[in-house]
N, C-alpha and C positions, 0 to 999 in steps of 0.2 A: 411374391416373396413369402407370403403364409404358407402360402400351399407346398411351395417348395421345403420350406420349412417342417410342417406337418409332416411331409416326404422321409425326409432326413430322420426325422426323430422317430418314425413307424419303421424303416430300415434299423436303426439301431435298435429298437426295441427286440427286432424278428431276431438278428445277428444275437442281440444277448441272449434270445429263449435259444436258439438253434445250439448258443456254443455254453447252456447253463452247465451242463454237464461235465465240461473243459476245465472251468473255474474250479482251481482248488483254496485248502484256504491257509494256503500257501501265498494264494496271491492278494487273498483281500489282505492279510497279514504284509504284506508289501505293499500295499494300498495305503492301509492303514499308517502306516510307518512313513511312508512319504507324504502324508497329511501333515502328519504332526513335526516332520520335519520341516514343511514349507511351514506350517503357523510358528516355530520357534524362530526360524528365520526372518519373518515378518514381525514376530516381535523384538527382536533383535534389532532388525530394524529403525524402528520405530524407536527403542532406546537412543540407539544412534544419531540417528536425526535432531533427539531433543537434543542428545550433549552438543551436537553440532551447532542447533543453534543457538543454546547457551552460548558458547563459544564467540559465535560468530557477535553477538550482544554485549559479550567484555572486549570487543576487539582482537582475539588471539585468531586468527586469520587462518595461522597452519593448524593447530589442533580443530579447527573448524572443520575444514578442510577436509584433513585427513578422518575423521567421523562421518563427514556426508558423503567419499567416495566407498566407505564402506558400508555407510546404510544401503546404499546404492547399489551395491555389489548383492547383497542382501535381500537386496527386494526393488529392482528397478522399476515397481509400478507405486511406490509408497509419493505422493505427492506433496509432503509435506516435504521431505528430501529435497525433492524437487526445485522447490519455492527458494527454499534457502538457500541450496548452490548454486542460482540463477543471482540471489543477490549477495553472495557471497563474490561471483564471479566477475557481477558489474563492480563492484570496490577493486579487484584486482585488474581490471581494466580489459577484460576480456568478454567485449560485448556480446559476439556472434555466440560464445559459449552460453552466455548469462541467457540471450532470449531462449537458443535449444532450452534451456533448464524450463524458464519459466511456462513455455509454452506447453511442456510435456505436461507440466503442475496440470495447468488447465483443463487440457484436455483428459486428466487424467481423473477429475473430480469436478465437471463442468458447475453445479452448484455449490460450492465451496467460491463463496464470495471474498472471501479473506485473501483466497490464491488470483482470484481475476485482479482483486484492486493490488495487488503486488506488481503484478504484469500490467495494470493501465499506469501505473508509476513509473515502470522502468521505459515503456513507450513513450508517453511525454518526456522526461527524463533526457530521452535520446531524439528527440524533436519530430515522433511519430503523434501528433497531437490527436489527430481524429482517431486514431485506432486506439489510442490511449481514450478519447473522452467514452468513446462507446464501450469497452470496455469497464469504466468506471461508472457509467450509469448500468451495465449489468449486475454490477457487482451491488450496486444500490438498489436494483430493483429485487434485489433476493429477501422472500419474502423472511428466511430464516435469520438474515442479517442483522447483529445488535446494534452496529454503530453505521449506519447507511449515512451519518453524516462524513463521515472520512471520506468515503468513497464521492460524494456528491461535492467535496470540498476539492478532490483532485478531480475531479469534471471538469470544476473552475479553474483549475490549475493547467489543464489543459487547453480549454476555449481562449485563456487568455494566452496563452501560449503561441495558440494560431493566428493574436489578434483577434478576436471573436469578446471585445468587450461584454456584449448584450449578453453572449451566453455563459460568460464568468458569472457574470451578475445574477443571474435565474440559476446559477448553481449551487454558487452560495444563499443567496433566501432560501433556496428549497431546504438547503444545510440546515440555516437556523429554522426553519419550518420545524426540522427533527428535532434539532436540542436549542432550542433560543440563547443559549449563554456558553454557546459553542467558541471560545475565542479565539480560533484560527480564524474561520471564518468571520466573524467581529469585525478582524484585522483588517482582514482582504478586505471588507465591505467600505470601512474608514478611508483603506486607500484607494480606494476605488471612484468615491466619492468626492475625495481629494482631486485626483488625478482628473475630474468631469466638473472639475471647479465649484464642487456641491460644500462648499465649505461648511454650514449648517450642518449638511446630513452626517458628514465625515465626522465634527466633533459628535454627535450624536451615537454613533458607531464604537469609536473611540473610547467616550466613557461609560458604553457600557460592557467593554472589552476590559475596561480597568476595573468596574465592579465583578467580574465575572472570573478575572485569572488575575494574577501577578504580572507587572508591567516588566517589559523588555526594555533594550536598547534600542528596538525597532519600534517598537508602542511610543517610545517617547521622545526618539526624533520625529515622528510621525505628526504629535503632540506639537511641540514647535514648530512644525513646518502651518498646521492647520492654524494652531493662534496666530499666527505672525501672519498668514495670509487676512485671517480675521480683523487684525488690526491691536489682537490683545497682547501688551507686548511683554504685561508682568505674568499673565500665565505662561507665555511663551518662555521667559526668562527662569520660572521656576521646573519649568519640565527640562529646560537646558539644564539647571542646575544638578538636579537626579540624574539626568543622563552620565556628566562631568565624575559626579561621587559614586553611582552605582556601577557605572559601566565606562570603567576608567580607560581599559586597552581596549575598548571594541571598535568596530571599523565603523557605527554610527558617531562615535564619539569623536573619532577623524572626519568623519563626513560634517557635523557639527563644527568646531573648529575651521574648515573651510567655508562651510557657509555667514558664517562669522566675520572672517577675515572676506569674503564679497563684499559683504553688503555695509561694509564699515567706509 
């Protein structure tokens, strides 16, 4: 393949001395001009795409849309375009389209870790767990990557996906390995640990998931379900109560309420 290579590029060189004569500058001046035409284009682009995904982050779907079919038009190798109408396309329910999107991202910027963990999401997501978990451990092994905990937290999201407890579990440690006060993964870990009857380790998990982020509806039904297996039944009762006041319509708070009405 070098050689052949070498070939190639020593034929063009002889072709450009044979035909240097030919060249007027006529044509570098068209040259020229369609340079600067492709780089306004791609910067064009590249504007496009951001509004696009503005867009697509306030939820306005169409003006979304209609931005990243025109980055696209613009500059079909821009990969951030890409990324975006891939998940622009999975919210509008059009998966086959969504992966075309995201796979082009990829392969279009293979170390751009930000576009692989987009596409190990929408993989698991769509119940591709293994192609998703590998993918989300690429995306964390980039060595340029700032937040490798996201990526290693959808690893987890994936292995358990598959069933693969063990390897949820060693995805998220690795997570909090990166940032220890990581509270998604916090989360997982509590109920993790819950769910393996580690009721110890799970409140352990738990409040340091409370010291570390702002508690959910999900943190504190989680909370009651761990005291109350514990046997403590005024903490349980006060993480019920926050749930009750803080998070009055949520569907933990329906989950709560029936748990309630069991066990009475």
């Amino acid at each position: 393949m070098i050689r052949s290579g070498v070939i190639q590029v020593a034929a063009f060189v002889a072709l450009a001395v044979a035909t240097l004569g030919c060249v007027s500058d006529d044509n570098n001046s068209a040259r020229t001009k369609d340079e600067q035409d492709r780089t306004q284009r791609q910067k064009a682009a590249a504007l496009n795409a951001q509004l696009g995904s503005d867009y697509f982050r306030q939820g306005n779907w169409i003006e979304a849309k209609e931005k990243l079919e025109r980055a696209l038009e613009q500059d079909p190798r821009n990969p951030q375009a890409h990324m975006v109408a891939g998940l622009l396309y999975d919210r509008l329910g059009e998966a086959a389209k969504a992966e075309s999107h995201l796979q082009r991202a990829v392969s279009l910027d293979e170390k751009d870790a930000q576009l692989r963990n987009a596409y190990a999401v929408f993989l698991c997501t769509h119940g591709k767990y293994q192609a998703g978990e590998k993918n989300a451990l690429s995306a964390a092994a980039e060595p340029l990557y700032k937040t490798p905990e996201y990526a290693l937290l959808n690893a987890g999201y994936c292995a358990r996906g598959a069933g693969d407890m063990a390897g949820a579990e060693k995805h998220f440690r690795r997570a909090l390995e990166v940032q220890p006060r990581f509270g998604a993964a916090l989360l997982e870990m509590a109920d993790l640990e819950f769910r393996l009857n580690q009721n110890m380790q799970a409140r352990a998990f738990l409040e340091r998931f409370m010291a570390a982020t702002q508690e959910t509806a999900g943190s504190l039904l989680l909370g009651v379900r761990i005291e109350t297996a514990l046997g403590n039944r005024s903490v349980a009762a006060d993480y019920a109560r926050r749930l009750r006041n803080d998070f009055t319509t949520s569907d933990e708070a329906r989950v709560l309420t029936e748990l309630e009405s069991t066990n009475r």
